[in-house]
C-alpha positions as CSV (number, residue, x, y, z in Angstrom):
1,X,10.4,-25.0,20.4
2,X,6.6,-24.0,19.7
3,X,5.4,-22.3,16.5
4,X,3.6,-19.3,16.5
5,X,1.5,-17.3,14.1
6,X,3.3,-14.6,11.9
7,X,2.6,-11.4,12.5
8,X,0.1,-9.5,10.7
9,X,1.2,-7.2,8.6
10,X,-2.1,-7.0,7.1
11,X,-3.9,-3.8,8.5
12,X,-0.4,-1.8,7.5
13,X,-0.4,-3.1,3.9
14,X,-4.4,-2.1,3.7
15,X,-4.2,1.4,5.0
16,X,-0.7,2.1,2.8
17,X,-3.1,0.8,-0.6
18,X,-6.2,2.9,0.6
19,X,-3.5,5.7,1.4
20,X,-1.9,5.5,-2.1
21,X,-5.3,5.5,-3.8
22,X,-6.2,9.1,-1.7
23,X,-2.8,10.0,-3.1
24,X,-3.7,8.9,-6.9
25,X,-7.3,9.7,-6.9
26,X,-6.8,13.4,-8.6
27,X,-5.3,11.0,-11.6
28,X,-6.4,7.7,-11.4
29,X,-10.1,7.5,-10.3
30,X,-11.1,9.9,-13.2
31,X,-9.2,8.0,-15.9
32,X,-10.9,4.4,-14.2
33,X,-14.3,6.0,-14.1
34,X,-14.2,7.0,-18.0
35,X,-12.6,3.8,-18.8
36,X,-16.1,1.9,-17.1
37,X,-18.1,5.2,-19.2
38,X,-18.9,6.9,-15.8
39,X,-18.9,10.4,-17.0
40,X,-20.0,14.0,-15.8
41,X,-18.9,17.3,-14.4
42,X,-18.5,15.9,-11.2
43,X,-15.5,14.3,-12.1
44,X,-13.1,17.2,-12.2
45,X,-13.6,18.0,-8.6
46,X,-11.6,15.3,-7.9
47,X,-8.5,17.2,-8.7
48,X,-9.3,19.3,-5.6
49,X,-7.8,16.8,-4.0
50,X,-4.4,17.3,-4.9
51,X,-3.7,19.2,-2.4
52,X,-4.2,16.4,0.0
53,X,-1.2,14.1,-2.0
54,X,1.6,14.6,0.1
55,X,0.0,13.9,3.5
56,X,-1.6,10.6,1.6
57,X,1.4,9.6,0.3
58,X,3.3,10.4,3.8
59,X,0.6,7.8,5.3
60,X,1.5,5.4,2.8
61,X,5.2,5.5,3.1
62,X,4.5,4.8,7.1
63,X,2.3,2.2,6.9
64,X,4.3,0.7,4.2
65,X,7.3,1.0,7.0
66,X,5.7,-0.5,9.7
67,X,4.4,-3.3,7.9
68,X,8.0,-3.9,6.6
69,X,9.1,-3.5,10.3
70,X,6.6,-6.1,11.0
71,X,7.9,-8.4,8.7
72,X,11.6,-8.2,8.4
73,X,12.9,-6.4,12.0
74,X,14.2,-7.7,15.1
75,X,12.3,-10.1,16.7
76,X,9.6,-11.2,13.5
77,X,11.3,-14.6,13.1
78,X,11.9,-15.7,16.9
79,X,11.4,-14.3,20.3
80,X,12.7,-14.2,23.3
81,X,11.3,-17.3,24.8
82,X,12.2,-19.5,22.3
83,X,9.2,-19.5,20.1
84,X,9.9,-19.3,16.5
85,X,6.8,-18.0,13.2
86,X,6.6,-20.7,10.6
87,X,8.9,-19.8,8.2
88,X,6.6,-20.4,5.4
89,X,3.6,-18.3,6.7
90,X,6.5,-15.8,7.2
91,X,7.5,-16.5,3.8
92,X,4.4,-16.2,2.3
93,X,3.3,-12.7,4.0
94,X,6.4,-11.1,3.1
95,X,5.9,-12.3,-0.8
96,X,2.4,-10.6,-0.3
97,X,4.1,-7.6,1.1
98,X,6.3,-6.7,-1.8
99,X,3.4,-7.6,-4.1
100,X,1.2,-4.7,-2.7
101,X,4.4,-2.3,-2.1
102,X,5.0,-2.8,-6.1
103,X,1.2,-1.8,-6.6
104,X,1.4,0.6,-4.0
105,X,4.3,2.2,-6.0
106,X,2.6,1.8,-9.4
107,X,-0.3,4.1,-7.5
108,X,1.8,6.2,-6.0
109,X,3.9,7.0,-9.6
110,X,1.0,6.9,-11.9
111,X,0.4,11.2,-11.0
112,X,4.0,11.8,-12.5
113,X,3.6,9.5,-15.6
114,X,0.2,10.0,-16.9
115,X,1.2,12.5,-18.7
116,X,4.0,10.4,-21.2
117,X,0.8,8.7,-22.1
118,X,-1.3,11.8,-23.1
């Protein structure tokens, strides 16, 4: 039985965080950027991008998906040959996954609860 490399679920998990930031950057990148005492006008344009939230979130929820797909559907532990992943890279990617789907998450909530903190 030969090993192989797990499959990368990298690229997925990347686009669904960039994704979840476009969906949270009418909330979060204003509050970040006052935090680090960026300030100016410019700032509240970001809210025009609201209107772009549901498609970034929709891309996040699909990459999120695939990468999931990647990592726990048919055919991610052995295939049909006979080679198997290495259960502990496989292990160790899917540990990673959940990580950035719980910040993903966080990202993708903060919109909704920012305002219990206000």
């Amino acid at each position: 039985m030969t090993t192989l490399p797990a499959k990368s679920s990298l690229p997925a998990m990347i686009v669904a965080l960039l994704a979840a930031i476009g969906a949270s950057v009418c909330c979060v990148v204003p509050l970040v950027l006052v935090l680090l005492g960026i300030s100016g006008a410019w700032i509240a344009h970001l809210t025009a991008l609201d209107a772009w939230r549901p498609w970034f979130v929709a891309a996040t929820l699909l990459c999120l998906a695939l990468a999931f797909w990647t990592l726990y559907g048919r055919g991610s532990r052995c295939r049909t040959d006979g080679a198997c992943v290495d259960p502990l890279a496989l292990r160790r990617r899917r540990r990673w996954l959940w990580l950035a789907t719980a910040l993903i998450v966080l990202l993708l909530l903060f919109p909704y609860a920012v305002g219990w903190f206000l």
